[in-house]
N, C-alpha and C positions, 0 to 999 in steps of 0.2 A: 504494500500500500504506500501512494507517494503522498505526502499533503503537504500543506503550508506551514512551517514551521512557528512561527511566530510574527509578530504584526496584527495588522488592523481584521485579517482574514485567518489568522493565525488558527491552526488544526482544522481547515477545507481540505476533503480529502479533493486528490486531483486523479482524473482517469491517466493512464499511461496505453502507448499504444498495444498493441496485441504481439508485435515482434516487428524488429526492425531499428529498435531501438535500445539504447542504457542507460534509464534511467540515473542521475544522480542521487549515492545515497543522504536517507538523512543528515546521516552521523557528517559526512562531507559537507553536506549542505550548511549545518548548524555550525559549525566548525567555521566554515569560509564567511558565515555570515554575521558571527559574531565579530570577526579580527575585519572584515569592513565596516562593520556598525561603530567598533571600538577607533575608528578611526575616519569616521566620517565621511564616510565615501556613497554611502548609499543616499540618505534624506536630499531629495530635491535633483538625482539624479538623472539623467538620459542613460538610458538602459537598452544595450544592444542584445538580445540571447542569437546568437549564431549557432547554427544544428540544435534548434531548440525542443526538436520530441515533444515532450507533452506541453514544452514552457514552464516548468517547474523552477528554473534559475531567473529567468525575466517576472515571473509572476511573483515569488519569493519577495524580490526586490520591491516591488511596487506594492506588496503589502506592509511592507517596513519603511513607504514612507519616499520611493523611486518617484520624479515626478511624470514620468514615461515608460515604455518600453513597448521595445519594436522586438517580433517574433518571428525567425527566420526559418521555415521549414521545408524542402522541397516534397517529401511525402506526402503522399496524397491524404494518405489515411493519419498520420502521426498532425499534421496540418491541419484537419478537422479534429485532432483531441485535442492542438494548443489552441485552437478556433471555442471549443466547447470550454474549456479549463479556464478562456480569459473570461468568458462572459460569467462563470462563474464568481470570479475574482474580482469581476468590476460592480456587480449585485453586494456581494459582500463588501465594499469598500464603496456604495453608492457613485460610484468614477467609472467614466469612459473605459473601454477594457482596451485591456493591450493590444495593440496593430500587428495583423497575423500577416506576414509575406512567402507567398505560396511560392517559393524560388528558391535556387542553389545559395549559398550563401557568396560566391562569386560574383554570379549575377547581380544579386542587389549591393552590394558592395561599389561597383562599378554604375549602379544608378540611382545610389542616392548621394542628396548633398547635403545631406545631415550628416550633426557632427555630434558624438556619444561620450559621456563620461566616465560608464562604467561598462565591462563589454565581456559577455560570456561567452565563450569557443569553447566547445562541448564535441567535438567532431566525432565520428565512427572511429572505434578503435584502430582499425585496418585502413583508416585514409593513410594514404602514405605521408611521410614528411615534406616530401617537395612541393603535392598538393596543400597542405597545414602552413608552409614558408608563402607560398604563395598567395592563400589567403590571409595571412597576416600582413605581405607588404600592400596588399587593397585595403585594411583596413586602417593602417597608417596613417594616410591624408582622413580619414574622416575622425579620428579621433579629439577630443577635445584639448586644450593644456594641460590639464594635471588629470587626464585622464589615467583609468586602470585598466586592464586587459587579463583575464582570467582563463587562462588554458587548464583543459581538464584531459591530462592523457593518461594511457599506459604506462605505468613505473616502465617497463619492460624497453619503451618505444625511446628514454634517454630528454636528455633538453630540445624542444622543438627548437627546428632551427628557423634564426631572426634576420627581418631584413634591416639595413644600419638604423633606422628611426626607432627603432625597439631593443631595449633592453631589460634582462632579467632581473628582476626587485628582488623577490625571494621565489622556494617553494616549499611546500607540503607536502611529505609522503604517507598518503593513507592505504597501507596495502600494496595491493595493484594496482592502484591509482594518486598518480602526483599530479598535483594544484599548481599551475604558475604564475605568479602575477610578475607579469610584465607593465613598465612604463616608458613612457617616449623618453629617448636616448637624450641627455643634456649635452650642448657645445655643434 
């Protein structure tokens, strides 16, 4: 079972697709959400979820208080749970629901001209790196100043590799799964 961890929608449960996707667990969730809440990054946010499955990391946010979030899912079927999950979440939070975009996360990257402050990349464990490098240097230009960038990969898969605008802040290892928070390169 996935739900909202805490905030204003705090314990809605959230459907998750049937297959095709990985869920992020709570335990990761609560963890990543606390050390940005402790540090102010979430309240008042632009909130990008990139390979968002059910939207469980964009939706999180915006119940804690994100003043947005944009939902990127090319699945057809995973797209209608982050489509049913936001409207869920915007009922419970009385607010407009999150912006579902039925696209590769490539794709809209390369057409929007919004600019995001906090930005979750959640990709398929099996996207290769060059494809994950890649979409990190399209997500580059649209990031804000003191923007965050939150990669969610495979212990196994190593430091995704960066284009020069990004650089590694810290990471987390939970299991088989490491957290990275990435911010725009200084100088």
């Amino acid at each position: 079972m996935t739900r909202i961890i805490a905030g204003a929608a705090g314990s809605l449960t959230l459907t998750v697709p049937e297959a095709g996707t990985r869920p992020t667990s709570d335990r990761v969730r609560e963890s990543l959400f606390g050390a940005l809440e402790s540090a102010d990054l979430v309240h008042g946010a632009a909130v990008l979820d990139l390979f968002a499955g059910s939207g469980a990391l964009g939706l999180e946010a915006l119940s804690r208080g994100a003043a947005s979030a944009d939902l990127v899912e090319k699945a057809p079927r995973a797209a209608s749970v982050a489509e049913r999950n936001a409207r869920a979440v915007a009922k419970a939070l009385s607010a407009p629901p999150a912006r579902v975009h039925r696209a590769a996360a490539d794709a809209f990257l390369r057409s929007t001209t919004a600019a995001f402050d906090l930005v979750f990349v959640d990709p398929p464990y099996d996207l290769c790196a060059d494809d994950l490098a890649d979409t990190l240097a399209l997500l580059a230009p649209r990031l804000g100043t003191d923007a965050i960038v939150i990669v969610e990969r495979a212990t196994r898969s190593g430091e995704p590799g960066l284009p020069p605008e990004l650089t590694v802040d810290r990471s987390k290892r939970y299991g088989d799964t490491t957290v990275w928070w990435l911010r725009r390169a200084q100088g």
